[in-house]
Every structure is written in C-alpha cells, then in structure tokens.
C-alpha positions as CSV (number, residue, x, y, z in Angstrom):
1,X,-33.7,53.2,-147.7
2,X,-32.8,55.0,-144.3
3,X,-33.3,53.6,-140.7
4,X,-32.8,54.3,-137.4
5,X,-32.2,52.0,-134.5
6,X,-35.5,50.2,-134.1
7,X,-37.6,50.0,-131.0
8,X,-37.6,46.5,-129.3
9,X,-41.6,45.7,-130.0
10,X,-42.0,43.4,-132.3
11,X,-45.1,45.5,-133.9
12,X,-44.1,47.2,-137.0
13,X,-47.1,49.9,-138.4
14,X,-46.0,50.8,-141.7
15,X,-47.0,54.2,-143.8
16,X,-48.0,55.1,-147.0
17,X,-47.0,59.0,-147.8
18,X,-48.9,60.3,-150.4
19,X,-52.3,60.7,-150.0
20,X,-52.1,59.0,-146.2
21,X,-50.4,61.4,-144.6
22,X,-49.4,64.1,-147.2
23,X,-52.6,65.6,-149.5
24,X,-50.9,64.8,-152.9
25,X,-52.9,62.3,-154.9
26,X,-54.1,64.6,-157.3
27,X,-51.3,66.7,-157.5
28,X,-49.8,63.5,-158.9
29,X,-52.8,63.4,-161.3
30,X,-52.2,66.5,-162.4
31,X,-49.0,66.6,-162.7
32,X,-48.8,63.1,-164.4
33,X,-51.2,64.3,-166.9
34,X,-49.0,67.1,-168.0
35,X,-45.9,64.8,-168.1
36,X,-48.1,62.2,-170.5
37,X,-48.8,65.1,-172.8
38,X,-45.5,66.2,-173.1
39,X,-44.6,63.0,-174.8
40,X,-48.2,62.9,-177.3
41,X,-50.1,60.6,-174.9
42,X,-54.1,62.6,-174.1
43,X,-54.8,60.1,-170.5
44,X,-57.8,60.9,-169.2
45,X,-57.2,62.2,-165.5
46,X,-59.8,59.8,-164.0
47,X,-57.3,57.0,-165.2
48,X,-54.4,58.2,-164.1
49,X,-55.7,58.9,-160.7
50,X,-57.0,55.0,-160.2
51,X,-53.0,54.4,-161.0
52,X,-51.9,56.8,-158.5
53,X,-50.3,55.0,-155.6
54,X,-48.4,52.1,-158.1
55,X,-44.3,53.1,-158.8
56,X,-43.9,54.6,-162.4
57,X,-43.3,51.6,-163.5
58,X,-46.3,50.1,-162.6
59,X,-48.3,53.3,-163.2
60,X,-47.2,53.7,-166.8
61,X,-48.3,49.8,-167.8
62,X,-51.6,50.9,-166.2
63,X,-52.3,54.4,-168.3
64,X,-50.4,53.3,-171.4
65,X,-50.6,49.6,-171.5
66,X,-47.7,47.0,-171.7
67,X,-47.3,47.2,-175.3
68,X,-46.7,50.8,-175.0
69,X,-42.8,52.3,-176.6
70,X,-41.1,52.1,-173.5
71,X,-37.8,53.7,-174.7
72,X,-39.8,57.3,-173.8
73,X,-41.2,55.8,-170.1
74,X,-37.7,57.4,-168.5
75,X,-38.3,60.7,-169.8
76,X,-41.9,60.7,-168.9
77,X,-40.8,59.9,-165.2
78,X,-38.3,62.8,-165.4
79,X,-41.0,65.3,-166.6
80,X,-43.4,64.1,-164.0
81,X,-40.7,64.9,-161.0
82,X,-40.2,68.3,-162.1
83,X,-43.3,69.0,-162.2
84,X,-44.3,67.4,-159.3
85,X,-41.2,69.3,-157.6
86,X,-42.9,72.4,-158.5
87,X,-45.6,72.0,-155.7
88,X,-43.0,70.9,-152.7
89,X,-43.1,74.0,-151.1
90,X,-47.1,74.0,-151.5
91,X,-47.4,70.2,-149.6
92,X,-49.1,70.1,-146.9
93,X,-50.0,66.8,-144.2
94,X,-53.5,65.7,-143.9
95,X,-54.6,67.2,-140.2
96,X,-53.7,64.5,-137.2
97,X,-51.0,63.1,-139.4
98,X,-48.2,63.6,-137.8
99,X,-50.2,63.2,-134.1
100,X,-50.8,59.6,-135.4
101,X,-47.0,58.9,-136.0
102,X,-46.4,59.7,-132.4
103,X,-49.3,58.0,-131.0
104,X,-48.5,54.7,-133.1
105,X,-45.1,55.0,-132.1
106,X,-46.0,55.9,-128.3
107,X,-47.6,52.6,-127.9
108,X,-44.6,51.0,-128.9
109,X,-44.8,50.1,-132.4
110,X,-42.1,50.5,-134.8
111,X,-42.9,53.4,-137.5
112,X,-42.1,52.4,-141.2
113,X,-42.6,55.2,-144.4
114,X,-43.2,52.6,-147.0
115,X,-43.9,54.8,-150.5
116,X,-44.1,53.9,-154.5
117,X,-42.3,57.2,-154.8
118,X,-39.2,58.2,-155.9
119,X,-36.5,58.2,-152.9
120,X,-36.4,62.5,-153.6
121,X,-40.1,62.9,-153.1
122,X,-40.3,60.7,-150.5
123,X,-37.5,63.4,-148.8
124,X,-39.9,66.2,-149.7
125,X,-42.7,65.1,-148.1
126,X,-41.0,63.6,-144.9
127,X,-39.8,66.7,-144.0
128,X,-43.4,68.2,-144.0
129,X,-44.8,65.3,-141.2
130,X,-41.7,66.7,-138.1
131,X,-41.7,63.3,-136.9
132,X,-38.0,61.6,-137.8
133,X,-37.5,60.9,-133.8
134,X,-40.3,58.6,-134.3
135,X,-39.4,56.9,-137.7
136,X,-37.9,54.0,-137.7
137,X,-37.4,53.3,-140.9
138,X,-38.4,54.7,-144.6
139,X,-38.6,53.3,-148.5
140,X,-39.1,54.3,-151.5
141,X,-39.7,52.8,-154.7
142,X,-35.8,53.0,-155.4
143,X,-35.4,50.4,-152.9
144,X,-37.2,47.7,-154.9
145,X,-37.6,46.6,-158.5
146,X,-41.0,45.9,-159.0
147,X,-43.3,48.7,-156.9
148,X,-46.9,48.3,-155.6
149,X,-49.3,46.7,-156.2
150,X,-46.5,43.9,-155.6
151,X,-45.3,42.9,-151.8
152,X,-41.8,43.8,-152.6
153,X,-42.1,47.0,-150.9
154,X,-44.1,46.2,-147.9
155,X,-41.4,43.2,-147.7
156,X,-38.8,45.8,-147.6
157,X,-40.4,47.7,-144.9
158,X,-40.4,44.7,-142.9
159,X,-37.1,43.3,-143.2
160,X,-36.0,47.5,-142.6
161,X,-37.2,46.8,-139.3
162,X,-36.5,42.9,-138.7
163,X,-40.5,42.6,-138.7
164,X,-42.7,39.4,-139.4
165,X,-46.0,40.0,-141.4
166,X,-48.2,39.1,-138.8
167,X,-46.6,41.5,-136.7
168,X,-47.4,44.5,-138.8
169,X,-50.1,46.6,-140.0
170,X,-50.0,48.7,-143.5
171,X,-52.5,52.1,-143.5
172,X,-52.6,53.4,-147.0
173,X,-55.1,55.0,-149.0
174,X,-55.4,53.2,-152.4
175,X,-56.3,49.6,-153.6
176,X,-52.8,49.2,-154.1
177,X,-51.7,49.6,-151.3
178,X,-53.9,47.1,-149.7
179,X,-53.3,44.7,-152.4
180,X,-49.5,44.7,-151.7
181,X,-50.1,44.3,-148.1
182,X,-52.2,41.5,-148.5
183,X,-50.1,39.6,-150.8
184,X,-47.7,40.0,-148.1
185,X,-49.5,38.6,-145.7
186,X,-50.0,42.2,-143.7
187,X,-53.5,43.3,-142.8
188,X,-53.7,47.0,-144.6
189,X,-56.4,50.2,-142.6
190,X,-57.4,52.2,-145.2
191,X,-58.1,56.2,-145.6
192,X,-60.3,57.9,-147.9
193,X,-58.2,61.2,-148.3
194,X,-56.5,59.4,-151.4
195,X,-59.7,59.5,-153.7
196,X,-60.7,56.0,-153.2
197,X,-64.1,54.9,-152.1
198,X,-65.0,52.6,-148.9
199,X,-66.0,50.5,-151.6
200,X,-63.0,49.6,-153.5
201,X,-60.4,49.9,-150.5
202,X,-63.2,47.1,-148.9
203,X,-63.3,44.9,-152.0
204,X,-59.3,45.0,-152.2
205,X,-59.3,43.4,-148.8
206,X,-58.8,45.9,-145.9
207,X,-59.6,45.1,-142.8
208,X,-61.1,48.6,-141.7
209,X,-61.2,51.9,-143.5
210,X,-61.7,55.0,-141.9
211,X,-62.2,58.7,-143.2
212,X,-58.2,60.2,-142.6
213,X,-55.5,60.1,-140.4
214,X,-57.7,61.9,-137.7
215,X,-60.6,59.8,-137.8
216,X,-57.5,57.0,-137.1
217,X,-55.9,58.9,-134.9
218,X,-59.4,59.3,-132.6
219,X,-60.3,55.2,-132.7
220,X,-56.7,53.7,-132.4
221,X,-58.0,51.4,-129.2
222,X,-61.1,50.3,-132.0
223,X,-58.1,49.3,-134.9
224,X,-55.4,47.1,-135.3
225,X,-53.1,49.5,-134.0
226,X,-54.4,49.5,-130.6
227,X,-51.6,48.2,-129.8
228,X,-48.2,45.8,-131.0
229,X,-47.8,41.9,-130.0
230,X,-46.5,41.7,-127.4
C-alpha cells in the first residue's frame, strides 16, 4: 500500500485499475487461460472473464472450484504474471481516464487506486494513467487477505485515506467490484469498458453505470462525484 499526504475533504472516490481505467480485462482472460492450461485445466474463456476483477485467490475458487488441488494455485498465479507482464509495454488507459483523476481530485475529493491485482501490476499500470500528483493513495490485493468480491479492500482504501463509507464513492467495472463496495457500505458507478453488461453491474447494486471513463468524465455534476461532503 503507498500514500501520499491526503487532501483535507472528507470525500474519498476510490478506483478500480483494470478495465476502469486501463483496457486489460481480456488481456487477463487471455492470459489466465494460458496460465490454466499450463497446469492441465481447459477453462472456457467466457468463465474466466466473469471471474476477472476477483484476487487470484478468489478467481481460482471461481474457475476451478473449492475443491480444486490447491497445492498448484501458486504456480498458476506465477504463470499468469509472466504472461500478463508480457503485455505491459502494450497497456494502454481507456480515453478520459486520466482527465477524470484530475477532475475527481480537482473538486476536492481524495483519489484512491483500489485493485484485486498483484502490488507489481498495479505498478505497471499506474504508471500508464501520469496522474501520481493526484493519488492519494493505492492498494493492491497484497494488502489484504481475502480480495474482492469481499469489503476488505474497499476497507483498506478507506482507512489509506482516514475515510468513512458514506463519504466515498467506488467506480469499477465488474459485479465484483460493486459487490465489495456495497458490502462496505460505499455506493459503487459502474463502466462498461470491463465486459460487463448494464444489466449485471445494475442487478449487483450500482447506483449509476455509465459507458467509460469519458462518458463519467462528461456527466460528473449528474453522479455522485459531483462533488465530496462537505
């Protein structure tokens, strides 16, 4: 976990990375597929991408089930982050992603990174978005030890910041992420860029969802980041 000194609003809007602001999602599919294969496990993608968003952890329960030889889930992981690592230089941010960091954090509200992902692609990825000066605070899923669709990380992201959940909004992009925010008690916006429809982000519970970080960017006085308590 890394911070920086926080703003004095009370208003914390906290981030999902991938597939909010950086156009990974089915990289990770991809790249998860390979990994799963590697170790005698044929996942169809379309599985894997539903789990995308979730820490391994969480991910591999999903794909594999619960009852699945967890002595191999480490090496799994591995092969997934150097495959993944492959692409780093290929990332790129979703259009208006960064411009809505700075406009969130020009109204005063305190800017959290809040990501399932390891602490090293979190670093690869937050490097793409130029916005540290306006980053508050970041976490990973090394910060925690049960990853979304559990609060624990959007409870870490608060507490990074000194925040209180009704003080806070979450944008993410899957029905994990809103489920975590809900369950701790933060109202989650949610983005389409991920691969999730209106439909399920909806159903899970978010409070508005909007196409990408542009579409955002354009209605902030329409959203719940119009601006932070005051």
């Amino acid at each position: 976990m890394t911070a920086r000194t926080a703003r004095a609003s009370r208003g914390a809007a906290l981030f999902d990375v991938d597939g909010t602001l950086v156009d990974t999602n089915y990289l990770h599919t991809v790249t998860w597929w390979q990994a799963l294969r590697r170790h005698g496990h044929d996942v169809p993608m379309s599985r894997i991408h539903h789990a995308v968003g979730m820490g391994s952890d969480r991910l591999l329960d999903a794909v594999l089930g619960e009852r699945r030889r967890r002595g191999e889930d480490g090496a799994i992981s591995d092969a997934h982050g150097a495959l993944y690592s492959a692409w780093y230089e290929n990332l790129r941010p979703f259009e208006g992603a960064t411009e809505l960091l700075r406009a969130v954090a020009a109204r005063g509200w305190r800017v959290v990174l809040a990501s399932s992902a390891s602490e090293e692609e979190v670093a690869a990825v937050r490097g793409l978005l130029d916005a540290d000066d306006v980053i508050d605070a970041v976490t990973s899923g090394g910060d925690v030890d049960t990853t979304k669709p559990a609060p624990d990380l959007v409870e870490a992201a608060l507490a990074a910041v000194g925040a209180e959940p009704g003080d806070a909004v979450f944008v993410g992009d899957t029905v994990w992420d809103v489920e975590a925010a809900g369950r701790a008690g933060v109202p989650c916006v949610g983005l389409l860029t991920g691969g999730t429809t209106r439909a399920e982000l909806e159903e899970a519970g978010a409070v508005l969802v909007r196409e990408d970080a542009m579409t955002l960017l354009r209605t902030l006085d329409t959203s719940p980041l119009s601006r932070p308590p005051g």
